[in-house]
Gaussian input, Z-matrix of N, CA and C with variables (Angstrom, degrees):
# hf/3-21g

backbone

0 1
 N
 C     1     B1
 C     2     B2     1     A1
 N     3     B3     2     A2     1     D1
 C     4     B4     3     A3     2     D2
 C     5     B5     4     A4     3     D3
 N     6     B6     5     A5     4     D4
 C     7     B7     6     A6     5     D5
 C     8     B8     7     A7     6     D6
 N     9     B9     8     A8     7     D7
 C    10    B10     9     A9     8     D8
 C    11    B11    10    A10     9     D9
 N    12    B12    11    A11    10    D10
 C    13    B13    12    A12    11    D11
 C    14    B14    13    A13    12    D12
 N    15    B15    14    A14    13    D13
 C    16    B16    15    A15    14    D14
 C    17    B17    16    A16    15    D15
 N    18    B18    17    A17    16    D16
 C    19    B19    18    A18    17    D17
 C    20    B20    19    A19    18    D18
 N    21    B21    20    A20    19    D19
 C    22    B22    21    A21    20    D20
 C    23    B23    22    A22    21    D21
 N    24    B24    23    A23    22    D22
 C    25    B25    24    A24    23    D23
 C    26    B26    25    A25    24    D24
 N    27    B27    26    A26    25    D25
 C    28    B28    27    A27    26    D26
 C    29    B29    28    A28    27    D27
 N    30    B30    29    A29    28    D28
 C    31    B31    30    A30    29    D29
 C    32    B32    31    A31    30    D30
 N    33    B33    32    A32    31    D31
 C    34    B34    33    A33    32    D32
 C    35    B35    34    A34    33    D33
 N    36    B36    35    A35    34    D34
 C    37    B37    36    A36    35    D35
 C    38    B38    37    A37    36    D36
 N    39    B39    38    A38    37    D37
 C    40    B40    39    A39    38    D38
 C    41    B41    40    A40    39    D39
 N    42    B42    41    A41    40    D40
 C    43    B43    42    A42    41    D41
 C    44    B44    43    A43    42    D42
 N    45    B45    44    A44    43    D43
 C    46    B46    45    A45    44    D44
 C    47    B47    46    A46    45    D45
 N    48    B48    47    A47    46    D46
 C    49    B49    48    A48    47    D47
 C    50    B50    49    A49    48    D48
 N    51    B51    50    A50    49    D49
 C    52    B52    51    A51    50    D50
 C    53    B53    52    A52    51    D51
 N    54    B54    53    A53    52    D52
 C    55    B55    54    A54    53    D53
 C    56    B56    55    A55    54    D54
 N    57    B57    56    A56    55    D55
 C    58    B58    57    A57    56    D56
 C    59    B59    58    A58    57    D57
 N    60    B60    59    A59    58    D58
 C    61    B61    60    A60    59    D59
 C    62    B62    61    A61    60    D60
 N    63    B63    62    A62    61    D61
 C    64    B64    63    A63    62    D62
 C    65    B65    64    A64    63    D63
 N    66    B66    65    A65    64    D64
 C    67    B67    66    A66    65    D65
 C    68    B68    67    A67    66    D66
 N    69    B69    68    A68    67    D67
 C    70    B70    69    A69    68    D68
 C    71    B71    70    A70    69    D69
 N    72    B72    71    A71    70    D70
 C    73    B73    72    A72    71    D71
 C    74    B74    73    A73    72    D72
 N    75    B75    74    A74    73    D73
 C    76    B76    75    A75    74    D74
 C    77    B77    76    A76    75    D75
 N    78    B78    77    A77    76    D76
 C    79    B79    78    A78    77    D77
 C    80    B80    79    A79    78    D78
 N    81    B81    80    A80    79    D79
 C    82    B82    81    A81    80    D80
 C    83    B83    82    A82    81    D81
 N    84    B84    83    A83    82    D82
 C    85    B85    84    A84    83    D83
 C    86    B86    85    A85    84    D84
 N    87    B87    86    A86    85    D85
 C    88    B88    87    A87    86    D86
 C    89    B89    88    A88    87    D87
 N    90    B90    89    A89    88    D88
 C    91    B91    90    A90    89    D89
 C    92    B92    91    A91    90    D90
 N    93    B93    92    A92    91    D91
 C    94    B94    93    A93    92    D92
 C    95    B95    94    A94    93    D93
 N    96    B96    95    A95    94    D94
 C    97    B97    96    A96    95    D95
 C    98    B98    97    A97    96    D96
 N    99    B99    98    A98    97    D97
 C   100   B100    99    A99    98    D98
 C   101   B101   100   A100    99    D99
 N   102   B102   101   A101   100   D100
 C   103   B103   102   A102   101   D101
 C   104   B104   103   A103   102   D102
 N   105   B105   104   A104   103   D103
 C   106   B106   105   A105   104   D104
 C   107   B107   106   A106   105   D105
 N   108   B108   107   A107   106   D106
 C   109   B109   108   A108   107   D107
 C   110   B110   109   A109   108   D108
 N   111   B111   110   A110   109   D109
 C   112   B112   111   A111   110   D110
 C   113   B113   112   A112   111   D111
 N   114   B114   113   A113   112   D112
 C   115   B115   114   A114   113   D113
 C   116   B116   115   A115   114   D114
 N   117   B117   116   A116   115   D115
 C   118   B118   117   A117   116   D116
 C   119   B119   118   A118   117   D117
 N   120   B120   119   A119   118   D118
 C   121   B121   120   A120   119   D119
 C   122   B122   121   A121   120   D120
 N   123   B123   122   A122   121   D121
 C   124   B124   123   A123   122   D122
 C   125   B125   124   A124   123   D123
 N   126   B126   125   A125   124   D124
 C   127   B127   126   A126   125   D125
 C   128   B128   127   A127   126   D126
 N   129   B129   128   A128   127   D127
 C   130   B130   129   A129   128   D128
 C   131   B131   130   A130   129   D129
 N   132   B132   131   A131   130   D130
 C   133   B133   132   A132   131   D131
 C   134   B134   133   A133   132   D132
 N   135   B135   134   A134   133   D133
 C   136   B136   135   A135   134   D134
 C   137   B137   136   A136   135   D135
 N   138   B138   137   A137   136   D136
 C   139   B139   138   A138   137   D137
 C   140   B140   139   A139   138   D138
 N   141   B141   140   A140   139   D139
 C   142   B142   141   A141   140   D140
 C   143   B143   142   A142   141   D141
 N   144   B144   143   A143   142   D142
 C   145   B145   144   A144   143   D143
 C   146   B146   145   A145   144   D144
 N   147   B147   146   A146   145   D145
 C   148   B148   147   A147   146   D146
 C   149   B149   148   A148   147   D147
 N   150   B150   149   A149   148   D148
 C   151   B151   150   A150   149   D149
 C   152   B152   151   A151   150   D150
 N   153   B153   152   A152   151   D151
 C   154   B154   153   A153   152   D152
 C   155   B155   154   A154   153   D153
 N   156   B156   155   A155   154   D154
 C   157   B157   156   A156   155   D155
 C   158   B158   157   A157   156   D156
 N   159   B159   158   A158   157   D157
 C   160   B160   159   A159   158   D158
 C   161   B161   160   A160   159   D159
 N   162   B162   161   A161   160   D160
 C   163   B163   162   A162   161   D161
 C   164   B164   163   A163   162   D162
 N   165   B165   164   A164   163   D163
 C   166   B166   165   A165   164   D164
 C   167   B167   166   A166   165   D165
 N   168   B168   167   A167   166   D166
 C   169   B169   168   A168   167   D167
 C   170   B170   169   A169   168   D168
 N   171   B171   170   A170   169   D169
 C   172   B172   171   A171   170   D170
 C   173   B173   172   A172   171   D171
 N   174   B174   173   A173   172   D172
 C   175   B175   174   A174   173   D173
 C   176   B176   175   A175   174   D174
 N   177   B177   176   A176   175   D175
 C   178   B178   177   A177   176   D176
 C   179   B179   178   A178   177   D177
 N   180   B180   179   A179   178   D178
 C   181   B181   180   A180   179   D179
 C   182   B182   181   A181   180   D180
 N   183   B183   182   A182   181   D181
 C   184   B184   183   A183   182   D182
 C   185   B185   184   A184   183   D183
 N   186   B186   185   A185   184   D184
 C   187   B187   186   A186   185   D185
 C   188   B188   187   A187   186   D186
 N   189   B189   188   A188   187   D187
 C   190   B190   189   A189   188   D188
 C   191   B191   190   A190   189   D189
 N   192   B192   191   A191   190   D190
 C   193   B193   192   A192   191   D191
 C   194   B194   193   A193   192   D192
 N   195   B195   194   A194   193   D193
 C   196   B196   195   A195   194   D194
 C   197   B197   196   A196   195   D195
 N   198   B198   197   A197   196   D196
 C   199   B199   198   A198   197   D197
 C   200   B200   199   A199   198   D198
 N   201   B201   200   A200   199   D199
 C   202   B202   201   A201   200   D200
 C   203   B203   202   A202   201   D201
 N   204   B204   203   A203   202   D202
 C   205   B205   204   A204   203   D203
 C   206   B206   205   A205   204   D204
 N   207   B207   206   A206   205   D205
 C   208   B208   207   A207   206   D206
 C   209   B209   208   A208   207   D207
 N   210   B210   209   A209   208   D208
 C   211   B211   210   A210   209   D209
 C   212   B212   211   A211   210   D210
 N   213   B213   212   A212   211   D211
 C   214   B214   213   A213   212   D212
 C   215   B215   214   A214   213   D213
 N   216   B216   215   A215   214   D214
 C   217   B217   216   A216   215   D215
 C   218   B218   217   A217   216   D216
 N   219   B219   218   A218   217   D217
 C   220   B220   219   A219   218   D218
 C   221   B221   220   A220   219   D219
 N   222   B222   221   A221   220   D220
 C   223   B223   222   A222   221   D221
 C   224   B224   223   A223   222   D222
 N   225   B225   224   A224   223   D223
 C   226   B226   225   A225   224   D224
 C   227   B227   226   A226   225   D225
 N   228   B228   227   A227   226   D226
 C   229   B229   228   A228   227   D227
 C   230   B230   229   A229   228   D228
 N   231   B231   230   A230   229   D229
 C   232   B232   231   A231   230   D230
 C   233   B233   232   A232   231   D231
 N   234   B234   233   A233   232   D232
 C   235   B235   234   A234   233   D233
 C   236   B236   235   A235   234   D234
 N   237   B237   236   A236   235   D235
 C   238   B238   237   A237   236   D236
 C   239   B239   238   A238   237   D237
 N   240   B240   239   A239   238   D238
 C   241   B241   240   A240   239   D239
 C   242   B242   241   A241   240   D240
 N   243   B243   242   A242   241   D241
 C   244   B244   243   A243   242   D242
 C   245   B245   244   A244   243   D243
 N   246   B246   245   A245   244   D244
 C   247   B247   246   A246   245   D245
 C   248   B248   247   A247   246   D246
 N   249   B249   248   A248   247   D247
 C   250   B250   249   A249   248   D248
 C   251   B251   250   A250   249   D249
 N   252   B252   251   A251   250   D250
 C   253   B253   252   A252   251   D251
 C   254   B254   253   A253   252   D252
 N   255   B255   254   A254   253   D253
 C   256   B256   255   A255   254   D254
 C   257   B257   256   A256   255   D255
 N   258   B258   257   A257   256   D256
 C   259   B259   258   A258   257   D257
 C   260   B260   259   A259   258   D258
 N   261   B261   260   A260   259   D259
 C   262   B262   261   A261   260   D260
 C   263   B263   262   A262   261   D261
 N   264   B264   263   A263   262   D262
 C   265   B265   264   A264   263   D263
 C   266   B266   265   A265   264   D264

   B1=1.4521
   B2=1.5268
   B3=1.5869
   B4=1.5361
   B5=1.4626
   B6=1.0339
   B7=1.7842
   B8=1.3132
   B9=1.3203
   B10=1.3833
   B11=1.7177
   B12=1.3990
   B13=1.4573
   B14=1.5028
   B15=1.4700
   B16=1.4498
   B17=1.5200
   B18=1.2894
   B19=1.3592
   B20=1.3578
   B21=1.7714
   B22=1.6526
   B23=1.0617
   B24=1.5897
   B25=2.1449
   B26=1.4319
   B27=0.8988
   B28=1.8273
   B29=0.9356
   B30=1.6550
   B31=1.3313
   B32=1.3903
   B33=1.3978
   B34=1.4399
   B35=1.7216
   B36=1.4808
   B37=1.1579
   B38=1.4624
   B39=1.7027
   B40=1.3716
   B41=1.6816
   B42=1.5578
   B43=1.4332
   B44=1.7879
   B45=0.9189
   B46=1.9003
   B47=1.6671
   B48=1.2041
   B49=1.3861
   B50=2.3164
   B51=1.3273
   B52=0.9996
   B53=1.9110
   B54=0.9483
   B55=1.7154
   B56=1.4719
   B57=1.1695
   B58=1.6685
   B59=1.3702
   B60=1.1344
   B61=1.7109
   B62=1.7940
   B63=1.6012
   B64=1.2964
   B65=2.0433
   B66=1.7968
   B67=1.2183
   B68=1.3103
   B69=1.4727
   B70=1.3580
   B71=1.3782
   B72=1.4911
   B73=1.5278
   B74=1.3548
   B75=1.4105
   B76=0.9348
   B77=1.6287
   B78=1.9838
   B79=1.0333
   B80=1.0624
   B81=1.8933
   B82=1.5069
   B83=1.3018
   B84=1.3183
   B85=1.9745
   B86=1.7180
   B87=1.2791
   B88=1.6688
   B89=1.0681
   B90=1.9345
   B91=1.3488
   B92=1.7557
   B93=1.6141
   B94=1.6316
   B95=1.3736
   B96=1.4768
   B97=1.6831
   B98=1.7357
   B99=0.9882
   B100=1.3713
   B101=2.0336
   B102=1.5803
   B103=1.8205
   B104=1.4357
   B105=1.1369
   B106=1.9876
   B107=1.5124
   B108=1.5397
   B109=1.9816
   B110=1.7107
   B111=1.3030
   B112=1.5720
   B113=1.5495
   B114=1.3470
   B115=1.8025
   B116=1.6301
   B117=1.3703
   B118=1.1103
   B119=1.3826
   B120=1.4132
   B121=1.3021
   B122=1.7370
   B123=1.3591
   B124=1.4537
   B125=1.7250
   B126=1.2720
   B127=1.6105
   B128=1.4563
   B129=1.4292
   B130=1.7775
   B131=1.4705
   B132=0.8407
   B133=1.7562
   B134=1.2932
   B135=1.2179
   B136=1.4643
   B137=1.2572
   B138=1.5194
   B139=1.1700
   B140=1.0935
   B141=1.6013
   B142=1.5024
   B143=1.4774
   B144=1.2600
   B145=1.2668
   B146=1.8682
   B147=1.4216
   B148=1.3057
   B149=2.1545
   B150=0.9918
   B151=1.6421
   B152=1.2215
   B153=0.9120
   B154=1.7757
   B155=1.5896
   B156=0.9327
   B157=1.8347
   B158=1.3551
   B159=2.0043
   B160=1.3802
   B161=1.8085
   B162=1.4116
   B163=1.4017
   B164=1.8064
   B165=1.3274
   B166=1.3996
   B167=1.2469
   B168=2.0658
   B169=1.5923
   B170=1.3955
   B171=1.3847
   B172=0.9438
   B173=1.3489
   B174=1.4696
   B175=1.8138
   B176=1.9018
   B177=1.0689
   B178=1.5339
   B179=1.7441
   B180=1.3748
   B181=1.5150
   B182=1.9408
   B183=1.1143
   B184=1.1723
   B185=1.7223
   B186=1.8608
   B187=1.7942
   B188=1.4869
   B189=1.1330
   B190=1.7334
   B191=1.5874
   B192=1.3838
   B193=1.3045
   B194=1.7235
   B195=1.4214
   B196=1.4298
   B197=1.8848
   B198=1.2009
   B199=1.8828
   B200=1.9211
   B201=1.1634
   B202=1.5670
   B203=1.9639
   B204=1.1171
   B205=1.8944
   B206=1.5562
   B207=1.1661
   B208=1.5630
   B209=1.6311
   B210=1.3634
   B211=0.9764
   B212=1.7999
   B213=1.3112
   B214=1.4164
   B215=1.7740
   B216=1.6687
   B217=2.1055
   B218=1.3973
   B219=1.0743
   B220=1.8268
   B221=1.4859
   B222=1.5219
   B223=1.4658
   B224=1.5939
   B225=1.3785
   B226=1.5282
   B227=1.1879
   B228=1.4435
   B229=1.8441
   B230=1.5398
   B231=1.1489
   B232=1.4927
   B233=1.5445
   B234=1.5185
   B235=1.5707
   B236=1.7560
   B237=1.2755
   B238=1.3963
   B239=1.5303
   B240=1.2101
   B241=1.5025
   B242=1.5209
   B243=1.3500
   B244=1.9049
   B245=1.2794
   B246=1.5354
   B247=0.9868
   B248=1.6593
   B249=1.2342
   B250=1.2828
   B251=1.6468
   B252=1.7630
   B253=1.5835
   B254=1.1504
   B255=1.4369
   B256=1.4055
   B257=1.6569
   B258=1.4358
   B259=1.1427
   B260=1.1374
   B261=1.5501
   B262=2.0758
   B263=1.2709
   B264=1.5951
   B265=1.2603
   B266=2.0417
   A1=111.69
   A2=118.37
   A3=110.15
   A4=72.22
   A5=149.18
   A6=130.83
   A7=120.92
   A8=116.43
   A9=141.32
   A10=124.37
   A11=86.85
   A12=110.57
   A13=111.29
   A14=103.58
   A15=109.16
   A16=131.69
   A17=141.93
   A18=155.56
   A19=113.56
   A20=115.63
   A21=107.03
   A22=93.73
   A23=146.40
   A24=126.69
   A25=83.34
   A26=119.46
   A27=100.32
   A28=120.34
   A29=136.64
   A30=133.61
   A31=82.06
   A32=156.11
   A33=125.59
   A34=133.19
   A35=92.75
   A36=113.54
   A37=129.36
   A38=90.24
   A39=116.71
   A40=124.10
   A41=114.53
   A42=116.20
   A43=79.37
   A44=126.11
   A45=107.57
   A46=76.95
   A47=134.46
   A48=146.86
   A49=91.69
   A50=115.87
   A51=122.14
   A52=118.01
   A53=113.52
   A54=137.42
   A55=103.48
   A56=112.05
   A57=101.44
   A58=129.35
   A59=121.08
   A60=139.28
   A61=111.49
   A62=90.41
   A63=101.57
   A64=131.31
   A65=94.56
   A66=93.35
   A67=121.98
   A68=124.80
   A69=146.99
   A70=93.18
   A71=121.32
   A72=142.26
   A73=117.80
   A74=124.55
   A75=153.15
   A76=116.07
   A77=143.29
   A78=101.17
   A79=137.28
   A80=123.08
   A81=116.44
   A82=131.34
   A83=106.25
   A84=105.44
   A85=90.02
   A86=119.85
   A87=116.24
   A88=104.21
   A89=146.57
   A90=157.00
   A91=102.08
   A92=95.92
   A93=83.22
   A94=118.66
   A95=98.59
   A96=96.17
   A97=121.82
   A98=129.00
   A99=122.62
   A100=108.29
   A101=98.89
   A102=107.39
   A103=104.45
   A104=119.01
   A105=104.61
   A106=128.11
   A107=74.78
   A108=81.27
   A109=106.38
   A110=117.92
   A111=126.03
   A112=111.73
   A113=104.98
   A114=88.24
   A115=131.14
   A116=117.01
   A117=119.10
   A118=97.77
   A119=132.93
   A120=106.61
   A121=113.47
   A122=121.77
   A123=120.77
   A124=105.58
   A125=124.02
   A126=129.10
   A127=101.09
   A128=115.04
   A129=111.02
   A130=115.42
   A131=103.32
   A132=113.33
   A133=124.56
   A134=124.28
   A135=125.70
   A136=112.70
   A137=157.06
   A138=131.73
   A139=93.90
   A140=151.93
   A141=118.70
   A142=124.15
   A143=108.24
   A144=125.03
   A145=101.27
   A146=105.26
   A147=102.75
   A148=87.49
   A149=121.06
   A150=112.83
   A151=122.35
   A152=107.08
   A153=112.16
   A154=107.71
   A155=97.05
   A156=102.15
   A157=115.78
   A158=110.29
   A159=104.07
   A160=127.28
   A161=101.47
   A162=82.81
   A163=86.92
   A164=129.06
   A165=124.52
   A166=139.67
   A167=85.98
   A168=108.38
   A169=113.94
   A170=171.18
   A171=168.87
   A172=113.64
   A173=113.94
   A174=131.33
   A175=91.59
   A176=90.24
   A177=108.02
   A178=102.76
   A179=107.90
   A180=112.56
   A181=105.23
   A182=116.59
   A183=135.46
   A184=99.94
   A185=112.08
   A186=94.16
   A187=89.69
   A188=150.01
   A189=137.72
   A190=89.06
   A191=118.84
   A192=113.66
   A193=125.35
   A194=101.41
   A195=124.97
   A196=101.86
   A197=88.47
   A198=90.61
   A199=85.00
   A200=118.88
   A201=124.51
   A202=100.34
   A203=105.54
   A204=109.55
   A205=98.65
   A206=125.20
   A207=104.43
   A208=110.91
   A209=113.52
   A210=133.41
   A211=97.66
   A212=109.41
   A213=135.07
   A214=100.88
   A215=88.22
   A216=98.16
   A217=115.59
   A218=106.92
   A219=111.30
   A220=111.58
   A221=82.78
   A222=93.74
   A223=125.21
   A224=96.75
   A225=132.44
   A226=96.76
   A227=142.33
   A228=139.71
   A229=92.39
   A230=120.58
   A231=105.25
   A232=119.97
   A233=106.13
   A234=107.44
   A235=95.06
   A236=112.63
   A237=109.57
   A238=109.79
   A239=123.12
   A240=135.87
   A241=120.39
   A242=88.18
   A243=97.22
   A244=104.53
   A245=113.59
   A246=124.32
   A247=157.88
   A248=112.86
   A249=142.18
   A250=124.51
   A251=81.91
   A252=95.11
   A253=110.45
   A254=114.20
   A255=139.50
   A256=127.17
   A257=113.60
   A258=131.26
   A259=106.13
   A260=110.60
   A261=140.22
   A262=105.84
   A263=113.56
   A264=115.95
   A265=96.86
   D1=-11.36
   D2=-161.48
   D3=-90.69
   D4=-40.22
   D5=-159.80
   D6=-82.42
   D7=-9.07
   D8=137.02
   D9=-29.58
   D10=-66.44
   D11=-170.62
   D12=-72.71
   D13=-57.90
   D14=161.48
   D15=-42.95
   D16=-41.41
   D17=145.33
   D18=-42.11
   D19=-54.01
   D20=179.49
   D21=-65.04
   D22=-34.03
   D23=-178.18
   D24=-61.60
   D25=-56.51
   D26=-155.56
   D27=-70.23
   D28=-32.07
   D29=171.50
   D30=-59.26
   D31=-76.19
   D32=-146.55
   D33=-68.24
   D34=-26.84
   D35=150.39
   D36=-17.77
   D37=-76.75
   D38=169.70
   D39=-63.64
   D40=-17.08
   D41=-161.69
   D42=-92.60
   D43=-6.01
   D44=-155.12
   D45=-113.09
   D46=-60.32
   D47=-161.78
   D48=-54.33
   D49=-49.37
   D50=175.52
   D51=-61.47
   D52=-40.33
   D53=177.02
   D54=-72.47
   D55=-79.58
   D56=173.72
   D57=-44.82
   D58=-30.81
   D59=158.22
   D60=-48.72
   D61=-55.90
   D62=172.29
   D63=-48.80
   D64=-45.64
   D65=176.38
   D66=-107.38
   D67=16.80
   D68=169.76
   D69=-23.19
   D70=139.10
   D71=-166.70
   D72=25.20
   D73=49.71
   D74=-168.74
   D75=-115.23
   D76=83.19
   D77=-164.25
   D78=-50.65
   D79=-177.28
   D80=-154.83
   D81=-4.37
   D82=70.89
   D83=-167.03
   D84=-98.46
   D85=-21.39
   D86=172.38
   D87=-70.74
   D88=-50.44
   D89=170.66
   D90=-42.68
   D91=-58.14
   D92=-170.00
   D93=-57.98
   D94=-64.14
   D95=176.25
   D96=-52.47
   D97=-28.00
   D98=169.04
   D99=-55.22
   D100=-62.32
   D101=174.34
   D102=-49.60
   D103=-27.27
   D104=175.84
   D105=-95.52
   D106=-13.69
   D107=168.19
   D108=-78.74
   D109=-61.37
   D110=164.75
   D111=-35.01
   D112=-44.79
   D113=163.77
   D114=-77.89
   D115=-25.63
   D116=170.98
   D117=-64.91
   D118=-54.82
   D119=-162.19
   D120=-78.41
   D121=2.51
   D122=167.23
   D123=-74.60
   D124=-33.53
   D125=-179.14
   D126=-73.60
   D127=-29.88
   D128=-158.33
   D129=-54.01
   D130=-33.52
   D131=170.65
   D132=-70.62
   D133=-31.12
   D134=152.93
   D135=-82.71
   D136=-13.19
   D137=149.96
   D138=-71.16
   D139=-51.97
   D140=-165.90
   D141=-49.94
   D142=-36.12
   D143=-167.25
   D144=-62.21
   D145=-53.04
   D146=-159.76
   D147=-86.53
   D148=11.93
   D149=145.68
   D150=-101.82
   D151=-12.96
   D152=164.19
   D153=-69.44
   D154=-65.31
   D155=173.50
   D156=-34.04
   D157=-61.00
   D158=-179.61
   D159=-82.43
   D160=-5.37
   D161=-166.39
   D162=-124.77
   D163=-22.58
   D164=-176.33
   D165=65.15
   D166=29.82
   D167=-177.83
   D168=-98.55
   D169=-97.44
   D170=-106.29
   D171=95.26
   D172=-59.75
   D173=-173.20
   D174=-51.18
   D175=-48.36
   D176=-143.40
   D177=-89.50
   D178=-20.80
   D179=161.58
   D180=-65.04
   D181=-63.67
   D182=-147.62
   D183=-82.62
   D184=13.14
   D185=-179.37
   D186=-94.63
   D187=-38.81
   D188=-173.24
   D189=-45.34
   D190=-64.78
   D191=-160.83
   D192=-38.49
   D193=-43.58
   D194=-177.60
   D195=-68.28
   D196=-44.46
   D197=-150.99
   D198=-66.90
   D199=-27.93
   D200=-164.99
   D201=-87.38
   D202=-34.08
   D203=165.44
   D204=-79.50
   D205=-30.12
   D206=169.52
   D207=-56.66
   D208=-71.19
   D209=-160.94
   D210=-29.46
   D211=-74.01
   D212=-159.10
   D213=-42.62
   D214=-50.42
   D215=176.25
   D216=-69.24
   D217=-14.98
   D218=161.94
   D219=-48.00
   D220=-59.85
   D221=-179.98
   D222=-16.79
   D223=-71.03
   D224=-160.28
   D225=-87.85
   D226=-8.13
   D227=159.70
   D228=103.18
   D229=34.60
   D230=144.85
   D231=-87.86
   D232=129.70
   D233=-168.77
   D234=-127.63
   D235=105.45
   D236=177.13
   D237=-77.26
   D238=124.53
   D239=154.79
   D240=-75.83
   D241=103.36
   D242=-161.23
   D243=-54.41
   D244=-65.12
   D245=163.28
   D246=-46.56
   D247=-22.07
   D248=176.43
   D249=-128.90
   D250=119.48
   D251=-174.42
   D252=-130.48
   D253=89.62
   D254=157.89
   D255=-10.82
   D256=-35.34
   D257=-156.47
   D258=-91.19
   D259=-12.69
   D260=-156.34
   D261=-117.41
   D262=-12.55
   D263=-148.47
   D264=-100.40

């Protein structure tokens, strides 16, 4: 489940890192994408919820949640290295 968890930060990671790219010289395209990450993660709990309902997994409730705490730690320069773990190294 932690490699689970780890991937939904990074797919969000990647969705905000991808978006800001996207609206590069764009006004407030840093404002917007920051305000839509903060909203995804105000919804994230109701899509978990309503995947909890349909599928009655837990893992699988809790990836909006992750991919939407990625997003937000993008923000702030967290860059997960999927691959590389320093600490192993």
């Amino acid at each position: 489940a932690d490699w689970i968890r780890a991937r939904s930060l990074r797919n969000g990671v990647i969705s905000t890192l991808v978006e800001k790219k996207k609206r590069a010289g764009t006004p407030f395209a840093g404002t917007t994408v920051f305000l839509k990450s903060l909203a995804l993660l105000a919804v994230s709990p109701f899509r978990g919820a309503a995947r909890l309902a349909r599928t009655g997994s837990l893992a699988t409730a809790l990836y909006p949640i992750h991919v939407a705490v990625g997003r937000v730690l993008a923000e702030f320069g967290y860059a997960n290295e999927q691959y590389r773990q320093p600490e192993k190294n």
